[in-house]
N, C-alpha and C positions, 0 to 999 in steps of 0.2 A: 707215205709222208716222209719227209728229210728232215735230217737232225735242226730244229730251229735255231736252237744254243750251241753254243762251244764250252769246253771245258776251259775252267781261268775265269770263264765270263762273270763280272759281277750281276746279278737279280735280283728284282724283288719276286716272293711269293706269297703266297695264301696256302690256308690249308684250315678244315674244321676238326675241332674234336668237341664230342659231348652237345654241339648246334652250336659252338661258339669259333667265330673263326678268328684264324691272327692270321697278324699277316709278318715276315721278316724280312733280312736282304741277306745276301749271303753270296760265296761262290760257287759253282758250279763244279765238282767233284769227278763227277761220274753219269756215264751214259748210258743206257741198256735197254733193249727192247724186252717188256717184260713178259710173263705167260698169255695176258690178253692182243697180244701184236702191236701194245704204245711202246714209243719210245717214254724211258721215264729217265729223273734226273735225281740225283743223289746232292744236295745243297746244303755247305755248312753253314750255318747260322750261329754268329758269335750272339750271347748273352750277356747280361747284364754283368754278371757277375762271375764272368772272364771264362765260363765253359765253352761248349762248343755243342749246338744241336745240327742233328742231320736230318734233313726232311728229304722225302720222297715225292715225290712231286711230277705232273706231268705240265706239256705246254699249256694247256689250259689254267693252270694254277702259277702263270710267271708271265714277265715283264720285264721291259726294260725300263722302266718309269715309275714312279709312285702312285701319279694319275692312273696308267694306264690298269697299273695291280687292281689299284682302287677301283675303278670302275669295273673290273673281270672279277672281282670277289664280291660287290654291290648285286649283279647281274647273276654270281652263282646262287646269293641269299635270296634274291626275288624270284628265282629260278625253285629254289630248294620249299621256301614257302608256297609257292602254286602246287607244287606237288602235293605237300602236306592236304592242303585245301583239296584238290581233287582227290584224294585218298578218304576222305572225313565224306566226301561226296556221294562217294561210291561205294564206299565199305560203313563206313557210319565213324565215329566220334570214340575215342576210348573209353572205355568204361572206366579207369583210374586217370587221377593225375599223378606222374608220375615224383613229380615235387613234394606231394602229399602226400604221398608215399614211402619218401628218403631215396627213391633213386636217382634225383640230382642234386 
C-alpha cells in the first residue's frame, strides 16, 4: 500500500478509548510503517484549551472530510459491536458487568 496522506496535510480522525470514540482534525506530523507492516500517521490535534494531542492513527481512522470521518468511525462502531455480539455467541455473555463493578 502507498502513503495515502502527506505530511502538512490537514485530517480528520477517529480513534476509541475505554468503547468510546472521538473523533479530532489535526495535522499530519509524521509517517512510519510500523512493527505490523501499516503505514501509521502521527496527528497533532489542537485542544480546547490551547495543548496539543498526538494521535497515532492509521488510514482507516482518517479522512479528508467530516462526512467521510463520520461515516468510517459509524461503520468501525457497527463493525466493533458485531464482534462484541458474535463473541457473547460463541463464548457466552460475562459473568460481571464491568460498570457494576467500578471498572468503567
Amino acid at each position: 500500500m502507498q502513503q495515502l496522506y502527506a505530511l502538512g496535510q490537514k485530517v480528520y480522525v477517529f480513534r476509541t478509548q475505554k468503547g468510546e470514540v472521538s473523533m479530532g482534525r489535526g495535522i499530519i506530523h509524521l509517517a512510519e510503517i510500523n512493527t505490523a507492516g501499516y503505514i501509521q500517521y502521527s496527528v497533532k490535534i489542537p485542544k480546547a484549551d490551547g495543548t496539543i494531542d498526538t494521535w497515532i492513527v492509521n488510514h482507516a481512522s482518517m479522512a479528508e472530510t467530516e462526512n467521510e470521518i463520520q461515516a468510517k468511525a459509524d461503520t468501525y462502531k457497527r463493525f466493533n459491536d458485531e464482534q462484541k455480539q458474535k463473541y457473547v455467541e460463541l463464548f457466552g455473555a460475562p459473568e460481571f458487568s464491568p460498570s457494576e463493578i467500578g471498572l468503567k
